[in-house]
Residue frames relative to the residue before (quaternion, step in Angstrom):
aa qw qx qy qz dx dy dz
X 1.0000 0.0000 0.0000 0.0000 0.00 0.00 0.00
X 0.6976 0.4187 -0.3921 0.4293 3.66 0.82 -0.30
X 0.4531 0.4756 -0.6528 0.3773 3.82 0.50 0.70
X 0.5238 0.5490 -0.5474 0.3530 3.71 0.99 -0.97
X 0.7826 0.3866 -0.3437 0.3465 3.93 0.33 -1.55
X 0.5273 0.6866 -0.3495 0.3584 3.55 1.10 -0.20
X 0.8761 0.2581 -0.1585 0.3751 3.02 1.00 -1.08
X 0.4059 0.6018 -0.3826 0.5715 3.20 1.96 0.31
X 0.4759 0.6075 -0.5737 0.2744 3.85 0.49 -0.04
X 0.7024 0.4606 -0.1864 0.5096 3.79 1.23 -0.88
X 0.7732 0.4613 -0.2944 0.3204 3.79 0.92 -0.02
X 0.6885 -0.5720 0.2349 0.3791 3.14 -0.92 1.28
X 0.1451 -0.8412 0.4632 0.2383 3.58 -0.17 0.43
X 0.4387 0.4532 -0.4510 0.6315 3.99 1.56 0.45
X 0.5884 -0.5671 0.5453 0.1865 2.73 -2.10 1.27
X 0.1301 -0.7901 0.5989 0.0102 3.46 -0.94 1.06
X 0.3821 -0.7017 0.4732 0.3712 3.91 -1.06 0.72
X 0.2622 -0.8289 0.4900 0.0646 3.32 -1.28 0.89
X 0.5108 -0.7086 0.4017 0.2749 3.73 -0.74 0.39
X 0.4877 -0.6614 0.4525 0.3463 3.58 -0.23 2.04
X 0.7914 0.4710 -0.2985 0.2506 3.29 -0.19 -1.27
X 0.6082 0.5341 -0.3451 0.4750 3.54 1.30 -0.67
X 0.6832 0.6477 -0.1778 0.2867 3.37 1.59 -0.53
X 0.8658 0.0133 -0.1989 0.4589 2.36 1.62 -0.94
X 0.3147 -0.8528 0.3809 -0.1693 2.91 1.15 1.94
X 0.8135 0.2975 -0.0410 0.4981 3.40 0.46 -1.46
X 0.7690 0.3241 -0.1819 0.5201 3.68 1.03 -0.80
X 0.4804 -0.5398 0.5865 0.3658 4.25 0.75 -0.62
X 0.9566 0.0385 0.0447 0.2853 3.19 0.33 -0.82
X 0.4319 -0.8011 0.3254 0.2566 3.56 -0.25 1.51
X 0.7360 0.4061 -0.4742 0.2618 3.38 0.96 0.18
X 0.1972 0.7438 -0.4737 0.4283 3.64 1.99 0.38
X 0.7710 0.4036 -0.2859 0.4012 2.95 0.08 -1.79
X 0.7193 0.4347 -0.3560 0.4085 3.10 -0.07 -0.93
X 0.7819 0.1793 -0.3152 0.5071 3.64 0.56 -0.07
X 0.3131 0.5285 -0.6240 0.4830 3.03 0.61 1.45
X 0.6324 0.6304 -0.2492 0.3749 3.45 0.56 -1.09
X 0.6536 0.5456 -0.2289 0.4720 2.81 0.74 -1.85
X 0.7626 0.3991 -0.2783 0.4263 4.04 0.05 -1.25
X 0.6100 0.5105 -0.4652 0.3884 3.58 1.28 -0.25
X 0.4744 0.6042 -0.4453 0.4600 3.53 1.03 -1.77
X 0.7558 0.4966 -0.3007 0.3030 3.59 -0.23 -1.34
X 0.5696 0.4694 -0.3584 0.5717 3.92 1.03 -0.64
X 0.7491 0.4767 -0.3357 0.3146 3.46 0.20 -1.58
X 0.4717 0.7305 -0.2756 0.4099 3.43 1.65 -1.24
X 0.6748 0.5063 -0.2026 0.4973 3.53 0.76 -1.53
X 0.8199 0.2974 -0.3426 0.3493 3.19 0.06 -1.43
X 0.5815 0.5598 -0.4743 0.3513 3.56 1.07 -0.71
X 0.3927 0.8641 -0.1570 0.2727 3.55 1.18 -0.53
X 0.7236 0.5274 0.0244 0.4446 2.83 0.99 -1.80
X 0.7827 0.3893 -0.1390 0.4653 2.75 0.78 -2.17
X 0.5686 0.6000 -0.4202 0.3742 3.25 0.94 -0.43
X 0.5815 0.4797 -0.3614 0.5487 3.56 0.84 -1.14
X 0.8428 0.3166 -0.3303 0.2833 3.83 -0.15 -1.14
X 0.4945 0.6235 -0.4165 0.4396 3.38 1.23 0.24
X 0.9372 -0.0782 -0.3060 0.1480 3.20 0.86 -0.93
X 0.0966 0.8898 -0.4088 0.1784 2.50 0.93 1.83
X 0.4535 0.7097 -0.3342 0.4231 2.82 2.00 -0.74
X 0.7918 0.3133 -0.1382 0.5058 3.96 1.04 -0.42
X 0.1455 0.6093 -0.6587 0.4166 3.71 1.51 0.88
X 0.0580 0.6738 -0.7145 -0.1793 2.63 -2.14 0.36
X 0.5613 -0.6984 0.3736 0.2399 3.74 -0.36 0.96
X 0.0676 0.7355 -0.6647 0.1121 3.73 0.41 0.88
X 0.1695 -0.6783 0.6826 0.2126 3.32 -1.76 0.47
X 0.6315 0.3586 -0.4547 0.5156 3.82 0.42 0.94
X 0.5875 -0.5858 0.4298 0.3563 3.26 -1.28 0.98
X 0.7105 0.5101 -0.2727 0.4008 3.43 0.54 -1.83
X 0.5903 0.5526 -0.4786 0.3422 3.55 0.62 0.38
X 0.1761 0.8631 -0.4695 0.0602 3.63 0.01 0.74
X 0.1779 -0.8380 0.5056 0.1023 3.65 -0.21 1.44
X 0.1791 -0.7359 0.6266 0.1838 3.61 -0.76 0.43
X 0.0477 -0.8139 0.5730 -0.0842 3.57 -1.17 1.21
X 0.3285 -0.8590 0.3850 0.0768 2.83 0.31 1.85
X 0.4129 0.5810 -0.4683 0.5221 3.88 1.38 0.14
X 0.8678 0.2659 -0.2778 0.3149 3.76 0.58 -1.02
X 0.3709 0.5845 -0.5119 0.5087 3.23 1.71 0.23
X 0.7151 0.3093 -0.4531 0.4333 3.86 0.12 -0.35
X 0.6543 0.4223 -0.4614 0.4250 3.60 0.27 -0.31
X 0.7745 0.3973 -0.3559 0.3400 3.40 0.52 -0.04
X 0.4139 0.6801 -0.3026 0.5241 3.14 1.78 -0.29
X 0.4873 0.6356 -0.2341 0.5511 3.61 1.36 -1.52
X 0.8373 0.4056 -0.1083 0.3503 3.45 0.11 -1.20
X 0.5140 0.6146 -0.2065 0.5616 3.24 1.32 -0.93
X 0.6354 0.4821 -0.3079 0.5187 4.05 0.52 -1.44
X 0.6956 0.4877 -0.4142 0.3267 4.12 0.41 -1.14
X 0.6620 -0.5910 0.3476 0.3028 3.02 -1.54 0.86
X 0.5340 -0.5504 0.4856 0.4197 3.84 -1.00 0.55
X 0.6639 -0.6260 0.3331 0.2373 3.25 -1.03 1.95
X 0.7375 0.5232 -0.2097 0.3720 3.49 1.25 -0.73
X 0.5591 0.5935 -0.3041 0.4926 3.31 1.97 0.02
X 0.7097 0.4744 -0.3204 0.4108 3.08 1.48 -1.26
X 0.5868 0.4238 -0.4305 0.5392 4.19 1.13 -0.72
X 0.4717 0.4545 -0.6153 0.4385 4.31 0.30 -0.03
X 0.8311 0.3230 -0.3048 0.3346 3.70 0.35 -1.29
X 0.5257 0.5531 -0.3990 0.5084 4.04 1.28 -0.52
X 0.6251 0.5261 -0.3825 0.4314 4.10 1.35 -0.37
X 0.7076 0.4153 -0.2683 0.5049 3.52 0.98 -1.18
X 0.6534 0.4130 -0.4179 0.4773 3.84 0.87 -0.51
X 0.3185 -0.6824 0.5391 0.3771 4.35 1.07 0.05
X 0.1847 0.6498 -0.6591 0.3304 3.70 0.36 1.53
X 0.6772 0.3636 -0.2533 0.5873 4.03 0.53 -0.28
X 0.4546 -0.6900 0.5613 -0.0470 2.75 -1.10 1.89
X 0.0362 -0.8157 0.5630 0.1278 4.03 -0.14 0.94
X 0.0468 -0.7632 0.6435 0.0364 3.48 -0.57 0.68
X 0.0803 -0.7891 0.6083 0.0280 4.03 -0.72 1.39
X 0.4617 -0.5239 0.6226 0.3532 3.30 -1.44 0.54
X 0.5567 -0.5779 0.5665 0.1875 3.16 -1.52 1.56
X 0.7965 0.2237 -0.2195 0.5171 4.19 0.27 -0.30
X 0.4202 0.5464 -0.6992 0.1896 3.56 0.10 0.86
X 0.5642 -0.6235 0.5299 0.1104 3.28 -1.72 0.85
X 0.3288 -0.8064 0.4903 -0.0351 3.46 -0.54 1.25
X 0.6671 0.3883 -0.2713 0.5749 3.55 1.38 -0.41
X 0.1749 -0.7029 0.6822 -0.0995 2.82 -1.62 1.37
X 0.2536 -0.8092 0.5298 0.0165 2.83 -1.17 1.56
X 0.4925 -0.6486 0.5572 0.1624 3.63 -1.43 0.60
């Protein structure tokens, strides 16, 4: 997961308008792509997820009274850190247009559509 934060350090993190045709270049069709995208955003979404939780868990501290509330200025930056990366759905638009996502179709899906 840390090549994803590596290589997001350089991407625009505002939504920007893009060129159908570059889009759907690889697939024919803009609603593929786009649900290509979509199923990536949704992985990248997760994994950023996780790590976020198992990081800061590393700096929980188990208190049995509510009114205890510690402030750890390590996990304010890691979440701050997190907070700055681009929405998960910008970074799989750009990992689609650079052909970093690997499309793997089922060999019998049916194309005809009935009325």
């Amino acid at each position: 997961m840390s090549d994803i934060k590596s290589k997001v350090q350089g991407l625009e993190p505002n939504v920007q308008a893009r060129n159908i045709q570059e889009m759907i270049k690889n697939t024919g069709n803009i609603y593929e792509a786009l649900s290509i995208i979509s199923k990536r955003a949704g992985q990248i979404s997760v994994d950023l997820k996780h790590e976020l939780h198992n990081k800061l868990e590393e700096f929980a501290v188990n208190s049995d009274t509510i009114e205890e509330i510690h402030e750890n200025k390590e996990q304010i930056e890691i979440s701050k850190f997190y907070e700055r990366l681009p929405n998960p759905v910008l970074i799989a638009t750009d990992e689609f247009l650079n052909g970093e996502i690997h499309i793997q179709q089922k060999e019998n899906r049916e194309r005809d559509f009935h009325n």
